[in-house]
KOLRODO-372293 format. One record per residue: residue in three letters; z, y, x of N, C-alpha, C in turn. Coordinates in steps of 0.2 Angstrom, whole numbers, padded with zeros to 4 digits, always signed. Layout:
<nodes>
ALAZYXZYXZYX
...
</nodes>
This chain:
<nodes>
UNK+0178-0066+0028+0171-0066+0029+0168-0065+0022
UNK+0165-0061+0022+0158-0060+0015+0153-0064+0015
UNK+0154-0068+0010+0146-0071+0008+0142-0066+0006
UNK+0136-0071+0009+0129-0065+0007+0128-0067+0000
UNK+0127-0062-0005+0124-0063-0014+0121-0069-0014
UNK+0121-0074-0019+0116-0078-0019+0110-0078-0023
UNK+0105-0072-0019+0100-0072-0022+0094-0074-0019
UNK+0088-0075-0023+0083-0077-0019+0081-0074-0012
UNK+0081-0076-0006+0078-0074-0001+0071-0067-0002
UNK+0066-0070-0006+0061-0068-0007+0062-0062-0009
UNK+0066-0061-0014+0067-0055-0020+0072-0051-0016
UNK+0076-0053-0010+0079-0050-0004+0075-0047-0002
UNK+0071-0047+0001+0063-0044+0005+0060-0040+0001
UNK+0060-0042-0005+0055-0039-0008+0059-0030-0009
UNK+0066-0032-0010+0069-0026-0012+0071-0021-0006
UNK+0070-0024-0001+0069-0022+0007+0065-0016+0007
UNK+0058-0017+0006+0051-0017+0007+0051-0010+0001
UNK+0058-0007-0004+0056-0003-0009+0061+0003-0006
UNK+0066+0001+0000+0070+0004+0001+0068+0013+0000
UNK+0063+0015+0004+0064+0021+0005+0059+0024-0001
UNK+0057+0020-0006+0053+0023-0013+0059+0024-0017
UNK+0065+0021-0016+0071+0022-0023+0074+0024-0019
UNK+0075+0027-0013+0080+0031-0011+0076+0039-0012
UNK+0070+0040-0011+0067+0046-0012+0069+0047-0020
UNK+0066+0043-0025+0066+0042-0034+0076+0043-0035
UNK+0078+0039-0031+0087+0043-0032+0088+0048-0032
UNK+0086+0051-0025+0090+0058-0021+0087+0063-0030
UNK+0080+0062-0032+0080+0069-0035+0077+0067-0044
UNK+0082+0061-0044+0082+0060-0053+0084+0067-0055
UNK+0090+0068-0055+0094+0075-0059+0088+0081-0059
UNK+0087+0081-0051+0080+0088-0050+0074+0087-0054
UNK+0073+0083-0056+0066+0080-0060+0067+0081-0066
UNK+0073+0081-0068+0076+0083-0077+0078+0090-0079
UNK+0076+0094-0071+0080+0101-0075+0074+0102-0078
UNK+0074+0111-0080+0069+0112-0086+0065+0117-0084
UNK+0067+0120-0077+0063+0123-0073+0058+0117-0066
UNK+0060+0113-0068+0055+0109-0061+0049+0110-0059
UNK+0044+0109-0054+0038+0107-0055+0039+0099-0052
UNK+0039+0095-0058+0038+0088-0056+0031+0086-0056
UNK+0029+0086-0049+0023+0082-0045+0024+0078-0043
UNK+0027+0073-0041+0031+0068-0040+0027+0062-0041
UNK+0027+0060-0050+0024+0053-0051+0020+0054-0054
UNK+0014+0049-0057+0010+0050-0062+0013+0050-0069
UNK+0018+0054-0071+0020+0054-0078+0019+0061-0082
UNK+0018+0059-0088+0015+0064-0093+0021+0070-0093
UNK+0018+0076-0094+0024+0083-0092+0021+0088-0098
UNK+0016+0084-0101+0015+0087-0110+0017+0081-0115
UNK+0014+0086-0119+0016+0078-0126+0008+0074-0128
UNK+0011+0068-0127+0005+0063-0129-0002+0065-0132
UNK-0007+0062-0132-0012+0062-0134-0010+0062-0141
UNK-0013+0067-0146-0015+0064-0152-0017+0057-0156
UNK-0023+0057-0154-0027+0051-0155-0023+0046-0153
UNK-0019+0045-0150-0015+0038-0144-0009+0037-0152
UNK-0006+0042-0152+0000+0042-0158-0001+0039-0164
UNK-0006+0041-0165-0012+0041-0173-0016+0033-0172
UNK-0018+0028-0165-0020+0023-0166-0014+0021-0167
UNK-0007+0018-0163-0002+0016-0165+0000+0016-0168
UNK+0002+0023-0173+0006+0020-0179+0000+0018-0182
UNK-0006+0018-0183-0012+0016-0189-0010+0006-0186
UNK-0009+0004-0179-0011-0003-0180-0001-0006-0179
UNK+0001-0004-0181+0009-0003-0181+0012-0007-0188
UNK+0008-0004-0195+0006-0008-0202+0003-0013-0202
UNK+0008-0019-0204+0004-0026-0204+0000-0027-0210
UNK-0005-0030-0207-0009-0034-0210-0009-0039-0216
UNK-0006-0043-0211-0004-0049-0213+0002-0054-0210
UNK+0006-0059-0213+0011-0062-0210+0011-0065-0203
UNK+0007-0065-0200+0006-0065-0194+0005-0061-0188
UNK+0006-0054-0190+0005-0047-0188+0011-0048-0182
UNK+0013-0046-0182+0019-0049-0176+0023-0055-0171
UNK+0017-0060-0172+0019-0066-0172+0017-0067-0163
UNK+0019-0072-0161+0019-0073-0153+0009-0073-0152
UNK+0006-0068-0149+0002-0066-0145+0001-0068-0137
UNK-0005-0071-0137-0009-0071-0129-0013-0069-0128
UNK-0021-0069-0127-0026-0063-0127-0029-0067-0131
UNK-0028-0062-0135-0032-0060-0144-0040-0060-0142
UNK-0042-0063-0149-0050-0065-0145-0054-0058-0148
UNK-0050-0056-0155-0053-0049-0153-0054-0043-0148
UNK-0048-0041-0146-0046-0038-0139-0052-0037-0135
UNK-0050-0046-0132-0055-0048-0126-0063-0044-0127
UNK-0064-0049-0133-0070-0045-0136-0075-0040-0133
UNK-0067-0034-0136-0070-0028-0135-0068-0026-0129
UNK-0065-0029-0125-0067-0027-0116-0070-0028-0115
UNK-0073-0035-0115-0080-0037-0113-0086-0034-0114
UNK-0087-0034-0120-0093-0026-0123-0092-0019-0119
UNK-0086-0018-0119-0084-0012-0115-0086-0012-0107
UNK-0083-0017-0100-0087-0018-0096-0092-0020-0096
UNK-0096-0024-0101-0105-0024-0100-0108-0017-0100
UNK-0106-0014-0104-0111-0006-0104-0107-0002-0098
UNK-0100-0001-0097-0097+0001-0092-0099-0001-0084
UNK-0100-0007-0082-0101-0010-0077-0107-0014-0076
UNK-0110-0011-0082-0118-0017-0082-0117-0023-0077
UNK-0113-0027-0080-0113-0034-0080-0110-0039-0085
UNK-0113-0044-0083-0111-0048-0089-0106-0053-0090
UNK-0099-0047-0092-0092-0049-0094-0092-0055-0098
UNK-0089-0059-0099-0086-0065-0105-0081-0063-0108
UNK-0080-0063-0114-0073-0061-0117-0069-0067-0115
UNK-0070-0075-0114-0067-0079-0109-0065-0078-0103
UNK-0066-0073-0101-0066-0071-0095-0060-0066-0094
UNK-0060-0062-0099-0055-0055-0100-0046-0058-0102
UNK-0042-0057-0099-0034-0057-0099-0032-0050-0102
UNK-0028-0052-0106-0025-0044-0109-0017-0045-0106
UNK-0015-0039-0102-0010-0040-0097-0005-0033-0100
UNK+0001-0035-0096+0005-0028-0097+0003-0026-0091
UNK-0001-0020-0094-0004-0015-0089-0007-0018-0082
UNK-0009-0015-0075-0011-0016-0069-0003-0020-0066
UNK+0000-0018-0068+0005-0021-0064+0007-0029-0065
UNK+0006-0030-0073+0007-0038-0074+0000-0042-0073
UNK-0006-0038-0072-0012-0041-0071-0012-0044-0061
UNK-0008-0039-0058-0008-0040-0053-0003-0047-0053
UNK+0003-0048-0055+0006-0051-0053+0004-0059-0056
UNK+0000-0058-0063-0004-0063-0064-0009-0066-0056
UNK-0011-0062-0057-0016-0064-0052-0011-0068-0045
UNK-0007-0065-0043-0003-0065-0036+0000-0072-0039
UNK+0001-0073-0044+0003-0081-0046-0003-0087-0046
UNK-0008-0086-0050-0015-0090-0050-0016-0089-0044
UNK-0016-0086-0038-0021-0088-0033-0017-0089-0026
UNK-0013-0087-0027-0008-0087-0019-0004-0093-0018
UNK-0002-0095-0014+0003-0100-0012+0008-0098-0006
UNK+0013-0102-0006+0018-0099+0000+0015-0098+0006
UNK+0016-0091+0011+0012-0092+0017+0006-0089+0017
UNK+0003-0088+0011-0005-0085+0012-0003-0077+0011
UNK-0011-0075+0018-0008-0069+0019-0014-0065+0014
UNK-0012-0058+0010-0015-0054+0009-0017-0046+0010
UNK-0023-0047+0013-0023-0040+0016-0023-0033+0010
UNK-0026-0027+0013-0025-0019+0009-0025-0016+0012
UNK-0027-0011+0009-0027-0001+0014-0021+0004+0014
UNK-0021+0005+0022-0013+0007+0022-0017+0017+0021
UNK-0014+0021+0019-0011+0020+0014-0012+0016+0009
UNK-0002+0013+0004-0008+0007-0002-0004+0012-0005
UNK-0005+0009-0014+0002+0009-0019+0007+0005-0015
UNK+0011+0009-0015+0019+0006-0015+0020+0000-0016
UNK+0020-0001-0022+0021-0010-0024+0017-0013-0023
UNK+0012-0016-0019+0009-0022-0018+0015-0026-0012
UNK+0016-0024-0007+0022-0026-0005+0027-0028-0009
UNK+0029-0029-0012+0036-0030-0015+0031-0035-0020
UNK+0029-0035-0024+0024-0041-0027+0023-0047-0025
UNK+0018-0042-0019+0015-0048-0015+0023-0055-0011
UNK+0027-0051-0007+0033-0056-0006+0036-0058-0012
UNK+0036-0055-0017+0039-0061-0023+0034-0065-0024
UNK+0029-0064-0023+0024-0071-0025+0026-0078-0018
UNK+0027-0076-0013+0029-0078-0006+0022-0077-0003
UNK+0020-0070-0004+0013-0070+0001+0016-0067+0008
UNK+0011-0065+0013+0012-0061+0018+0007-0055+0017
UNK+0011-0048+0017+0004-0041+0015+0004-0042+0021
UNK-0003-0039+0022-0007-0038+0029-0009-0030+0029
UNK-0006-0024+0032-0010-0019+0029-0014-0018+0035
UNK-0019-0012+0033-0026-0010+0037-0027-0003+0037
UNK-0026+0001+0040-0024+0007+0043-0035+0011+0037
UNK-0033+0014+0034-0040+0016+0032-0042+0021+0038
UNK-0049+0023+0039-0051+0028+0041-0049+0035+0040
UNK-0048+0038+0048-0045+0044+0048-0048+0050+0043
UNK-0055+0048+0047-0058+0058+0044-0059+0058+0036
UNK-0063+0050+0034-0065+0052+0026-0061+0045+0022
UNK-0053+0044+0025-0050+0040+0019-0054+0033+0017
UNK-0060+0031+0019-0066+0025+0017-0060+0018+0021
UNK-0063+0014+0019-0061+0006+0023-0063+0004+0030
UNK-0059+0004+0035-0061+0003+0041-0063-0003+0042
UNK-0070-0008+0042-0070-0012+0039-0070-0016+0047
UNK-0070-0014+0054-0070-0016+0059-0063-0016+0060
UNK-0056-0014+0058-0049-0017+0056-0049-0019+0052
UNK-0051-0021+0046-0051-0026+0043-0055-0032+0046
UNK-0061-0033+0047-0063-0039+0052-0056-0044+0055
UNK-0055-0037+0060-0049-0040+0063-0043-0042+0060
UNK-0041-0041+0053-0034-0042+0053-0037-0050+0045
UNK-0043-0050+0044-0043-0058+0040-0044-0062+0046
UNK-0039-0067+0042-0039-0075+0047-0039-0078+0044
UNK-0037-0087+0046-0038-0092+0041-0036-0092+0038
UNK-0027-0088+0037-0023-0089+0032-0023-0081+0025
UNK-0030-0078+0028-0030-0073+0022-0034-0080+0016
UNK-0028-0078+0010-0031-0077+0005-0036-0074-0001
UNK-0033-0067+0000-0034-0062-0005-0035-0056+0002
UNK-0041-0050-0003-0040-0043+0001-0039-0039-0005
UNK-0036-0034-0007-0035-0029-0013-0038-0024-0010
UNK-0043-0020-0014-0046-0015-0014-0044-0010-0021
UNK-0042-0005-0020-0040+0000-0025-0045+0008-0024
UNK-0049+0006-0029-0053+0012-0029-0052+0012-0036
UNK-0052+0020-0038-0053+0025-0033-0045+0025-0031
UNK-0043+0026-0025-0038+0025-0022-0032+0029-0022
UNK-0026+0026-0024-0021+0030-0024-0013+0029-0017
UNK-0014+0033-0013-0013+0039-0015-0020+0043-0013
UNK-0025+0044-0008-0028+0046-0006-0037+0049-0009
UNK-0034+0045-0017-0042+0049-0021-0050+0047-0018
UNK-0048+0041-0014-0055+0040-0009-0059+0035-0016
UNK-0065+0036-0018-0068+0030-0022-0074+0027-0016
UNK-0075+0022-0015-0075+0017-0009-0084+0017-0011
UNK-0090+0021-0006-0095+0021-0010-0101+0014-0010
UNK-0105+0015-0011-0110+0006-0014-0110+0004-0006
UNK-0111+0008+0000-0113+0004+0006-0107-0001+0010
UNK-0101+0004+0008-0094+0001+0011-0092-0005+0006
UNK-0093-0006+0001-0092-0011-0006-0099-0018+0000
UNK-0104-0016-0002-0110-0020+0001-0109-0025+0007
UNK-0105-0018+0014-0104-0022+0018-0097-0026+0020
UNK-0093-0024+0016-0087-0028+0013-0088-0034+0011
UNK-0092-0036+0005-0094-0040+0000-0099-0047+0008
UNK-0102-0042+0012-0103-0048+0017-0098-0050+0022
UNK-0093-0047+0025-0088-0047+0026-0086-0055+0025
UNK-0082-0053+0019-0078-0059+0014-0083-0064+0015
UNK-0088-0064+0014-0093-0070+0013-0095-0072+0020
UNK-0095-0071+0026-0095-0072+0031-0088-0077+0033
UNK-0083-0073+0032-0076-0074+0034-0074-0081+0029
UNK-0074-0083+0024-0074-0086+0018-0078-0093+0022
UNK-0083-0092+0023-0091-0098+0026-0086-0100+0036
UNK-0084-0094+0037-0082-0098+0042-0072-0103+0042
UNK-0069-0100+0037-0065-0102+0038-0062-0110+0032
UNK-0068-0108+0029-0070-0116+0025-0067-0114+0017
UNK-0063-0108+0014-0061-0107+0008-0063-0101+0006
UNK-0063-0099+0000-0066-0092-0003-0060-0090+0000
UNK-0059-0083+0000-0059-0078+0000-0056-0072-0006
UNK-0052-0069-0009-0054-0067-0015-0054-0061-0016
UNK-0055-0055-0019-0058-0048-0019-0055-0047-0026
UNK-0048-0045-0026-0043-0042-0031-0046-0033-0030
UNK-0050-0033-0038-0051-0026-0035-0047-0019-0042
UNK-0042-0018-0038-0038-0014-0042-0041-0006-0046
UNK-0043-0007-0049-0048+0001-0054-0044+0003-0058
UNK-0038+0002-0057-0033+0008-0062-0033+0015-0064
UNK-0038+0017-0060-0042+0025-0059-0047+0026-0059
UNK-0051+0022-0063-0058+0020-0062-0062+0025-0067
UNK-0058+0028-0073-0059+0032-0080-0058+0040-0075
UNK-0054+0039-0069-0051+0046-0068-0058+0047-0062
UNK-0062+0047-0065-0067+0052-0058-0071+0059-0058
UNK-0071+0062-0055-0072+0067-0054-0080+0069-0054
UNK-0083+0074-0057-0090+0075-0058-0093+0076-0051
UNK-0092+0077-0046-0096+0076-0040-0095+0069-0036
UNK-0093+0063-0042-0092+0057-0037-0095+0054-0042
UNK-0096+0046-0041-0098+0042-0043-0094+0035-0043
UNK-0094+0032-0047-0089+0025-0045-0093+0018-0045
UNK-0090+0015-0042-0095+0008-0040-0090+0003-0042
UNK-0091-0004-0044-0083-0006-0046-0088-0011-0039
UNK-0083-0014-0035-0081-0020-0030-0085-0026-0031
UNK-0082-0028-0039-0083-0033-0042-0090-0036-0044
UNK-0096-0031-0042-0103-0031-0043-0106-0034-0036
UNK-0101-0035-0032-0104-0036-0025-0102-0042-0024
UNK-0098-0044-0025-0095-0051-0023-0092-0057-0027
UNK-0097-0062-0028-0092-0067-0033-0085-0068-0034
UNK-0083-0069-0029-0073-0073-0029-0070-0067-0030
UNK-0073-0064-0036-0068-0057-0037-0064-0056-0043
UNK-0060-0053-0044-0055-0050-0051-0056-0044-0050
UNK-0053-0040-0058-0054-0035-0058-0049-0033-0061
UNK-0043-0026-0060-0039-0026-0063-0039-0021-0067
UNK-0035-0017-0072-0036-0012-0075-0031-0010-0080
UNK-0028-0004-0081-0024-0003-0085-0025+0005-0090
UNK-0024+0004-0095-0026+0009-0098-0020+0014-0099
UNK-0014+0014-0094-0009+0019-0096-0012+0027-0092
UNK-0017+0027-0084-0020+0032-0082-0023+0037-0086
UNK-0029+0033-0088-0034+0038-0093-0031+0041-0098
UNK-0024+0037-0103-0021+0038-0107-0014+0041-0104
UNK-0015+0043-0101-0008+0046-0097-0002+0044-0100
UNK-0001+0037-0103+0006+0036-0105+0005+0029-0102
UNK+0009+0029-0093+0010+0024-0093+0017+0018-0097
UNK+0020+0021-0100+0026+0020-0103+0023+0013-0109
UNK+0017+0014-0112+0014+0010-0116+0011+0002-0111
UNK+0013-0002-0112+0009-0007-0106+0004-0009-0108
UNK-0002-0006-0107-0010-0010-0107-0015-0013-0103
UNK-0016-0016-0102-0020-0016-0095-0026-0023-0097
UNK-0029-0024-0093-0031-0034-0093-0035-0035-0087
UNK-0036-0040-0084-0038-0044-0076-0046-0047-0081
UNK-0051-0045-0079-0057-0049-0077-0060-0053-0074
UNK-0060-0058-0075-0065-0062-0069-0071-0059-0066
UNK-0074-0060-0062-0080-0060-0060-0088-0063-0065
UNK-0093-0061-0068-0096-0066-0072-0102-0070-0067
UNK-0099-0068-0061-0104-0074-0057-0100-0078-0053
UNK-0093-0078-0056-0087-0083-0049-0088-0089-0053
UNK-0088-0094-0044-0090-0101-0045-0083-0104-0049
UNK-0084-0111-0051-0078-0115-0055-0074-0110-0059
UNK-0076-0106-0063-0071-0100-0066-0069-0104-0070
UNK-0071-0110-0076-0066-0113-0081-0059-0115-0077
UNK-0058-0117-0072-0051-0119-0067-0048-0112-0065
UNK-0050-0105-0066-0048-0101-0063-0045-0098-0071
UNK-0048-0098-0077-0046-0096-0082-0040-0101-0084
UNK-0042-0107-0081-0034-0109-0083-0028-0108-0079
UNK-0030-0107-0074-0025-0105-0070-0022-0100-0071
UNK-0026-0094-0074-0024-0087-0077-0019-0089-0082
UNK-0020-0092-0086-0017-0091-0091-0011-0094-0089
UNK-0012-0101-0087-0005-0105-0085+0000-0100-0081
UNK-0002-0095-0076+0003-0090-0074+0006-0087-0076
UNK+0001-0084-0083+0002-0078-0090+0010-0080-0090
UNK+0009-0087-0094+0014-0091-0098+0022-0092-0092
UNK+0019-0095-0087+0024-0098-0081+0029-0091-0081
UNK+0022-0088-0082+0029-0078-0075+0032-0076-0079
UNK+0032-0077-0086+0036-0073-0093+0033-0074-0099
UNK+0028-0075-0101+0024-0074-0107+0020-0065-0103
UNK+0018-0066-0099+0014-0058-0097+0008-0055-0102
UNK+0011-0055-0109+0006-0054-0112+0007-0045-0115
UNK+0002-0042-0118+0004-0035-0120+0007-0036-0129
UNK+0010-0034-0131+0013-0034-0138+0008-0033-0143
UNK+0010-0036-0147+0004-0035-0154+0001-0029-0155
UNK+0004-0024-0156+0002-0019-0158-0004-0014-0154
UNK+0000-0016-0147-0006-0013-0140-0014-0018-0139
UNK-0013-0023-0141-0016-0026-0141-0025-0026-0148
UNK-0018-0024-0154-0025-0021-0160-0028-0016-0159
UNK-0024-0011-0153-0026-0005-0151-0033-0004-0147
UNK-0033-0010-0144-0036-0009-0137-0044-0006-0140
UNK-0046-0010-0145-0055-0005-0145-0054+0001-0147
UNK-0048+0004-0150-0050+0013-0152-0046+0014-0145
UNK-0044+0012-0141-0041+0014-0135-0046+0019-0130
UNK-0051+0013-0130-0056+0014-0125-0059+0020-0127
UNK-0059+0024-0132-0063+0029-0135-0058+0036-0132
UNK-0053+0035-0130-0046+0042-0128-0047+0042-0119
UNK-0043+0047-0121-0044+0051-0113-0041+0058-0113
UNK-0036+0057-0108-0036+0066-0107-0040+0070-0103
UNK-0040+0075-0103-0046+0080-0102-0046+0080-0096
UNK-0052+0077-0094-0056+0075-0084-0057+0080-0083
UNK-0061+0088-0088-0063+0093-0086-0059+0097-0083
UNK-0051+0096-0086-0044+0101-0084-0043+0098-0077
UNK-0044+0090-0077-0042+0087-0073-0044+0089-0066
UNK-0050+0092-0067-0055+0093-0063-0055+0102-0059
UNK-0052+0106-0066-0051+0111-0064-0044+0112-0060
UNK-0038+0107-0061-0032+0108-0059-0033+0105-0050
UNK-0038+0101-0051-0038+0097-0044-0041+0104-0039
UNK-0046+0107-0040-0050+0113-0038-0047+0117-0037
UNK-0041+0120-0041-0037+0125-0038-0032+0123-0034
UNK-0029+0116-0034-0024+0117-0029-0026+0117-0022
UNK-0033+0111-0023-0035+0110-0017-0040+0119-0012
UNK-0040+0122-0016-0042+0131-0016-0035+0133-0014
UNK-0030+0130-0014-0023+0134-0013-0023+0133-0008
UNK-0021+0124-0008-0016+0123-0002-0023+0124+0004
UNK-0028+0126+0004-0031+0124+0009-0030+0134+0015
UNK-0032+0136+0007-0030+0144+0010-0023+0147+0012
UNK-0019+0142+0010-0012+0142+0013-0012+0138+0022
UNK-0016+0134+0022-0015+0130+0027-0015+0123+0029
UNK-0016+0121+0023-0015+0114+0021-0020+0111+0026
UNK-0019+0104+0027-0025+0099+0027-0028+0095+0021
UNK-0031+0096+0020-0032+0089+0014-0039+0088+0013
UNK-0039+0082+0012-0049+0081+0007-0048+0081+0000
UNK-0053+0086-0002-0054+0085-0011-0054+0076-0013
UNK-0049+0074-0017-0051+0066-0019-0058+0067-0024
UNK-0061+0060-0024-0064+0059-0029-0062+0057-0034
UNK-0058+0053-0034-0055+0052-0042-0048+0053-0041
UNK-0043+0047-0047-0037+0047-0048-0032+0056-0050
UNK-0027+0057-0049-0024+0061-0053-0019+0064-0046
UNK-0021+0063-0041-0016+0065-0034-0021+0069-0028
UNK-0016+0071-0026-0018+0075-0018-0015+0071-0013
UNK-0019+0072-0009-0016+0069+0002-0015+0071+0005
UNK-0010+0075+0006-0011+0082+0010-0006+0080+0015
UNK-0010+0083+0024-0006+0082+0026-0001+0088+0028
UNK+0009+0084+0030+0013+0090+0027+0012+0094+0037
UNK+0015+0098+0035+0014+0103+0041+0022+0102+0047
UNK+0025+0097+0042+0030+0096+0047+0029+0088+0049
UNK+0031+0088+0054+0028+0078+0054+0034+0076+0052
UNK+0041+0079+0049+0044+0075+0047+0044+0077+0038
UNK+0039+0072+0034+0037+0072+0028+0043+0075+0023
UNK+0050+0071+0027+0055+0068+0021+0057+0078+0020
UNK+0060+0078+0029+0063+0086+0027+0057+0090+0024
UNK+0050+0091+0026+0046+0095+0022+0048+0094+0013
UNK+0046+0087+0011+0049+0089+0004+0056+0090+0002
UNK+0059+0089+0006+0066+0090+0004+0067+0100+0003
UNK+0063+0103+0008+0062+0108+0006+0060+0113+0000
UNK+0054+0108+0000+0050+0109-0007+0054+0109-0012
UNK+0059+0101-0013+0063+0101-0019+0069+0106-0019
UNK+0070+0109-0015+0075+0113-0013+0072+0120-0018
UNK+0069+0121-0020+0065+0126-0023+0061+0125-0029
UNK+0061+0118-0032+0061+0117-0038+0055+0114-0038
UNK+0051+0111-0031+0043+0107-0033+0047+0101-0029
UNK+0044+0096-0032+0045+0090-0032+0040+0087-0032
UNK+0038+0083-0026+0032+0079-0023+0036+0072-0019
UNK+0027+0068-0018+0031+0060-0015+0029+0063-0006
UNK+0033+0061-0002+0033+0057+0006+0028+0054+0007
UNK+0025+0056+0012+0021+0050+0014+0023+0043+0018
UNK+0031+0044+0019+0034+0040+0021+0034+0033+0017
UNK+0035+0035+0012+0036+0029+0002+0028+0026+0004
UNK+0022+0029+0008+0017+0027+0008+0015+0023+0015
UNK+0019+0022+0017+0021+0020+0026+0016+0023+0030
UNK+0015+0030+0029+0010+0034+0034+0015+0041+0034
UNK+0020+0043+0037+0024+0047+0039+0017+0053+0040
UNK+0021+0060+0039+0017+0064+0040+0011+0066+0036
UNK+0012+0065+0029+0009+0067+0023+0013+0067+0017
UNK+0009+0069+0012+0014+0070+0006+0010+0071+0000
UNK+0013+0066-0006+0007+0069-0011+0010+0071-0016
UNK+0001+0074-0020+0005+0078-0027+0003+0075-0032
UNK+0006+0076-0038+0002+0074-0044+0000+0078-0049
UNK-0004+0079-0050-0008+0085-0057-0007+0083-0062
UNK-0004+0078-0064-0001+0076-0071+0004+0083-0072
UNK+0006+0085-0067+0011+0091-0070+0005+0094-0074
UNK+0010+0101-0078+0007+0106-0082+0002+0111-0078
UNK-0002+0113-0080-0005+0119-0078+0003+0124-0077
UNK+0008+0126-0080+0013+0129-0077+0017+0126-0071
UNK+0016+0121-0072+0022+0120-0066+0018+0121-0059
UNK+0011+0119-0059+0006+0121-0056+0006+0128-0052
UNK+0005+0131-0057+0005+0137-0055+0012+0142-0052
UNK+0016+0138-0056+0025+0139-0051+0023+0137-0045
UNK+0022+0134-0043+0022+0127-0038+0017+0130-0031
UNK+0013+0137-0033+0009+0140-0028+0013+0143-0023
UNK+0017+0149-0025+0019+0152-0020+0023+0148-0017
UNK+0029+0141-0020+0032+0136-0016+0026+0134-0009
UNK+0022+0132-0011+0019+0131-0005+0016+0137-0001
UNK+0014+0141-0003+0013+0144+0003+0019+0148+0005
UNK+0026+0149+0004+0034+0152+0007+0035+0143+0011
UNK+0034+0140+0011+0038+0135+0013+0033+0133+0019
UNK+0027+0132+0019+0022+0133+0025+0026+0135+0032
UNK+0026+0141+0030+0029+0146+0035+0035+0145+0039
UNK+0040+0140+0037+0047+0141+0037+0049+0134+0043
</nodes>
């Protein structure tokens, strides 16, 4: 008889819950490195870096002084300058006290999933989510809660949500602008959310918390507008990563803000940090860290971004697609024409375009893209979809 591995129960589950995102990410490594691909697939760079991004790093790369390299947590400059940054960005009034410098959204996250969660407490989301809050969320020992968004306009169905917080929700995660779906969540559905929580929170005798994930929040589109969460409702966090705007998620940036109207915040900034320290030292490297104010000043081009979004969505549509134009982020939601997702891409990759399942999104029957590919592979990538339509 075979003993079962002796690994954590939890991190068991947690690897459960990614089964069918690394078997998709397996099946087509090799396809993703030929030199003819169109990789639409992930949000990863498919030119060469920003200039300006190369040029602040090697400039804060050269030490200062003998303590240039030395063990780092959030630098008070940094903070600083994110602070200043969401006040004019978010017209509100940030604390640099208040700002966490994080490896990227994803250690802000899991910061957070440590400071605030306990074993047993459930956190809700929108189905479609990012993939990994599940897998997160059980390593922290939470329970995800998902909640089906609205069908016609992708927004928060806040009458399923109503129904799915109970005593034991902890947290809700809101991701606008949203990925996969590009939905940016507008001021009335934030407003009546924000009373939601504070309803739900009053009756069940504890806050409530409002994790609102804007890792796309730079990436919006000229006929939208963005509203961050975090203006609506005290018990909130803000999370944010600067690998999007900067299309190099491979650099780890990010930082989690507090709310600057959330009650007892001295106890919660301790708890931040104490998690920082506990989950690994989750802090970002020296060097990402002296970058952070020339950061804020980069971007790749929203205009191309914009133009690329236009035309595919002008493609697939004349092709037959279903889709809605997103409002922000860097992806399409299209629904695929086969309701079995996996074979429709496998098709696609069969011909050299490589896109995600909506299956890895747990909503079968869709599929998304990413424009991070080239304006060529783009353009490859057209008659695939409309020959494969058809078949």
């Amino acid at each position: 008889m075979t003993e079962p591995a002796p690994v954590s129960d939890r991190i068991r589950r947690a690897a459960g819950s990614m089964t069918t995102l690394l078997r998709h990410l397996g099946a087509w490594d090799d396809a993703r490195t030929a030199p003819d691909a169109c990789d639409l697939m992930l949000g990863n760079p498919q030119e060469m870096p920003l200039p300006g991004l190369v040029e602040t790093i090697r400039r804060h790369a050269v030490p200062e002084h003998k303590d240039w390299f030395a063990y780092k947590r959030s630098e008070p400059q940094p903070r600083a300058a994110v602070a200043q940054e969401l006040r004019e960005w978010r017209d509100l009034p940030f604390r640099p006290e208040d700002v966490f410098l994080t490896t990227g959204a994803f250690g802000a996250l899991a910061v957070l999933f440590q400071a605030l969660l306990d074993p047993g407490d459930e956190v809700a989301y929108s189905l479609p989510p990012w993939f990994l809050y599940e897998p997160m969320l059980i390593a922290a020992g939470a329970r995800p809660v998902k909640v089906r968004v609205r069908e016609d306009d992708n927004d928060l169905d806040l009458d399923a949500l109503t129904a799915a917080i109970g005593p034991a929700t902890r947290a809700v995660i809101v991701n606008t602008p949203s990925n996969p779906t590009g939905r940016v969540h507008p001021p009335g559905t934030l407003a009546a959310l924000a009373s939601l929580l504070t309803e739900k929170s009053r009756r069940f005798g504890r806050p409530i918390w409002l994790i609102s994930d804007e890792s796309y929040s730079r990436l919006v589109y000229s006929d939208a507008e963005f509203h961050s969460p975090v203006g609506y409702y005290p018990y909130s966090a803000l999370v944010y990563t600067y690998g999007k705007v900067l299309l190099a998620p491979g650099q780890r940036i990010g930082y989690l803000a507090l709310s600057p109207s959330l009650p007892g915040v001295a106890a919660v900034r301790e708890a931040v940090e104490a998690a920082q320290i506990a989950a690994g030292w989750v802090f970002p490297n020296a060097i990402m860290q002296y970058a952070v104010a020339d950061l804020a000043h980069l971007s790749i081009d929203l205009a191309e971004l914009e133009r690329k979004r236009d035309l595919m969505v002008r493609e697939l549509r004349a092709a037959g697609y279903q889709l809605r134009a997103p409002e922000g982020t860097f992806y399409l939601w299209v629904r695929s024409p086969d309701p079995d997702d996996e074979a429709f891409c496998r098709r696609l990759a069969e011909r050299g375009v490589l896109v995600m399942p909506g299956s890895v999104f747990e909503v079968p029957g869709h599929f998304r893209i990413s424009l991070t590919g080239s304006r060529d592979m783009l353009e490859r990538a057209r008659p695939v979809f409309r020959t494969v339509i058809d078949q």
